[in-house]
Every structure is written in C-alpha cells, then in structure tokens.
C-alpha positions as CSV (number, residue, x, y, z in Angstrom):
1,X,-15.8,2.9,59.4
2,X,-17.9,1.8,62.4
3,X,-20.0,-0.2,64.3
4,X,-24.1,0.9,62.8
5,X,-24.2,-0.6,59.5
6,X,-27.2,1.8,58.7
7,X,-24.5,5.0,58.9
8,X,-21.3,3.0,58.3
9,X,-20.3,1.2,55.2
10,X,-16.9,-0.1,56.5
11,X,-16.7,-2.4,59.2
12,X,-14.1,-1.6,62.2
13,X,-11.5,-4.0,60.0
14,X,-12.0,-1.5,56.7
15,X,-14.2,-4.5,54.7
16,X,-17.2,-3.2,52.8
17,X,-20.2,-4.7,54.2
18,X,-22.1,-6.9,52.0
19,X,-19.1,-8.0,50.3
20,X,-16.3,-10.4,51.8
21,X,-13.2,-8.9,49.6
22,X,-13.9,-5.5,49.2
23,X,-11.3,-3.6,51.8
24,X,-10.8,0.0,51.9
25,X,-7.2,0.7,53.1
26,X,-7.1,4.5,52.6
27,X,-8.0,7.9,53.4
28,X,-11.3,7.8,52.0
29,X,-12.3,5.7,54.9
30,X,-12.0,8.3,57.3
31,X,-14.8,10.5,57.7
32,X,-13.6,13.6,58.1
33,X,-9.4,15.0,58.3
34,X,-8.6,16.2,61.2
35,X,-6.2,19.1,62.0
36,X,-3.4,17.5,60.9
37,X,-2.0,15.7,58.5
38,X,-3.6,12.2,58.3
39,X,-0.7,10.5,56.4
40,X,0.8,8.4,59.1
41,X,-3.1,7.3,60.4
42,X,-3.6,6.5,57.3
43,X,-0.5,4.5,56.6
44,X,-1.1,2.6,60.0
45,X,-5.1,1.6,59.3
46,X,-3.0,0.7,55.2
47,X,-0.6,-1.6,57.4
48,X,-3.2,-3.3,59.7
49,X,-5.8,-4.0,57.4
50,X,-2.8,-5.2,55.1
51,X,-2.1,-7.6,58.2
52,X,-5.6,-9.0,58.6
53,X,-6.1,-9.9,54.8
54,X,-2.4,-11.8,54.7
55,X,-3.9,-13.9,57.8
56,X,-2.6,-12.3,60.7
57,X,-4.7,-10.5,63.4
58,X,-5.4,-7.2,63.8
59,X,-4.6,-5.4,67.1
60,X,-7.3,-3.4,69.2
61,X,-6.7,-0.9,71.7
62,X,-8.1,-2.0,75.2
63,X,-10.2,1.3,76.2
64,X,-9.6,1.9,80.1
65,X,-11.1,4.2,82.7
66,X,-7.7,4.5,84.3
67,X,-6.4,8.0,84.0
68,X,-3.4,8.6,81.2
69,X,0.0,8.3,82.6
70,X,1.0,11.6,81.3
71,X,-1.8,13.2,82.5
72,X,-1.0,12.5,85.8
73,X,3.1,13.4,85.9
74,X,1.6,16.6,84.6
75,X,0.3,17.7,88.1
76,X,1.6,19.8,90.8
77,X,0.9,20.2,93.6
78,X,1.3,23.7,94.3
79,X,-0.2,25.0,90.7
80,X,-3.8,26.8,91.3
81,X,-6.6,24.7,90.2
82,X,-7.2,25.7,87.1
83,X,-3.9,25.0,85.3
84,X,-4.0,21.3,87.1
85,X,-4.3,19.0,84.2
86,X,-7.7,17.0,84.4
C-alpha cells in the first residue's frame, strides 16, 4: 500500500491499481511484519476496506504536529534530562 504507484501496487484504500474491483484485505498487503503480531492491524485494514466497498467511507487519521498527550503527562520536572520523555 501507498501513495507511488511505481513502488506500490495497492492504493491507500487496499484496491489494486489498474483494476476497479480488485481489493486486498489481508496481511499480504503489508510490507513487512513488524515485532508483533499483526493480527488485529490486519483485522482493522479487513474491516475498513470491508466498509468502503459496502459504500460507507473510510476513516483517515488527521497527522498533527502537536505533541502526544501521553508523551507529555510523562514528564517531570525534577527527572535529569535524559530520562525526560521527548
């Protein structure tokens, strides 16, 4: 999956490009596992490409610059530098 058509042959919605009804909805459109199981990222990508051919939309995360919530609640203020979270 991704963007380039020259390196990708999914699209960002898991259709083949080149052909309108060709979907791939499992792990072989990853590219590579990670260090975990991929079962439930799977299943998810399964469910929301399931979504988008029945006629609904599909849902895309909104990339911010803001820093992550959790992220932040880690910090203390009296922990050296080093062991700050980012």
């Amino acid at each position: 999956m991704g963007r380039d058509p020259r390196t990708s042959p999914l699209d960002g919605d898991g259709r083949f490009r080149g052909l309108d009804n060709l979907y791939v909805a499992d792990g072989s459109a990853l590219q590579r596992s990670g260090a975990l199981n991929p079962s439930l990222t799977i299943a998810a990508n399964a469910l929301r490409i399931g979504s988008l051919i029945a006629g609904g939309t599909t849902v895309r995360p909104q990339h911010t610059k803001q820093p992550n919530a959790v992220a932040r609640s880690r910090r203390t203020e009296g922990s050296p530098a080093m062991l700050r979270a980012p």
